[in-house]
C-alpha positions in Angstrom: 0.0 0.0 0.0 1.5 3.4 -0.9 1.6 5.9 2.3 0.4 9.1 1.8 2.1 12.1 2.5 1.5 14.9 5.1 2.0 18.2 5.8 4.1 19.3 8.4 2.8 21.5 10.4 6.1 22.6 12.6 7.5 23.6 9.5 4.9 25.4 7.5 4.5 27.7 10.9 8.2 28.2 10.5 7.9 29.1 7.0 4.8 31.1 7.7 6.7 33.1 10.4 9.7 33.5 8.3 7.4 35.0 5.2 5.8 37.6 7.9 9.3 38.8 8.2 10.2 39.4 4.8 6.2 41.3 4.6 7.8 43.2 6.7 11.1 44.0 5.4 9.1 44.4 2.1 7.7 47.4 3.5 10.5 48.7 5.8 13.5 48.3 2.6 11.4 50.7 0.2 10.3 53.0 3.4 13.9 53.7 4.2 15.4 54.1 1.2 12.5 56.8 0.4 13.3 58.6 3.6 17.4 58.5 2.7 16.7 59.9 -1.1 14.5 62.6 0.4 16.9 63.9 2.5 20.1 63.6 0.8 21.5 66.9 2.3 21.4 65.5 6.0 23.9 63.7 7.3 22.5 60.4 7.9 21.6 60.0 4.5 24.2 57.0 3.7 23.7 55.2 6.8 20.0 55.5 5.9 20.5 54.2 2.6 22.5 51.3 3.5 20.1 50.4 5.9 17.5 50.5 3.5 19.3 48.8 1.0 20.2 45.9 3.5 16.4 45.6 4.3 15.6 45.0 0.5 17.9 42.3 0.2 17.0 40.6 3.6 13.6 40.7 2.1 14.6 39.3 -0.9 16.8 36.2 1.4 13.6 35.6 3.4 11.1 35.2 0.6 13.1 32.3 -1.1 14.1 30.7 2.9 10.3 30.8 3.4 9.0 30.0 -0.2 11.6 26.7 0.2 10.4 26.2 3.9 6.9 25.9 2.4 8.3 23.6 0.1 9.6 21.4 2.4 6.6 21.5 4.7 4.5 19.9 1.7 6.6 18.1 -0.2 9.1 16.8 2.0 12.9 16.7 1.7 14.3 15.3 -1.2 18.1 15.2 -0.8 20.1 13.1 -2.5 
């Protein structure tokens, strides 16, 4: 008899979790960057825009982590 696959739920939380994060740093990258182009004349304008620029890329990391956490969570892990 063929066994029938499940989802696991500990890790399609965990990929749930990790794909709030990257909603949020969807948001927060754009935000920031916005708010360091608008004021370009004050001095924290390049910490500001590295810090935006570093949220737009973490969002970016998280959205593959928790599209491949997902993944796993329904699939399973096929390593070989």
């Amino acid at each position: 008899m063929e066994e029938t696959k499940r989802t696991d739920k500990e890790v399609l939380s965990k990929g749930i979790r990790i794909m709030l994060i990257c909603l949020l740093l969807m948001f927060a990258g754009p935000t920031v960057v916005h708010i360091a182009f608008s004021n370009d004349d004050k001095p924290l304008y390049i910490p500001l825009l590295i810090l935006g620029i570093l949220f737009c890329v973490g969002a970016i990391f998280t959205l593959f982590k928790g599209i491949q956490t997902i993944m796993i969570s329904l699939f399973g892990e096929n390593r070989k």
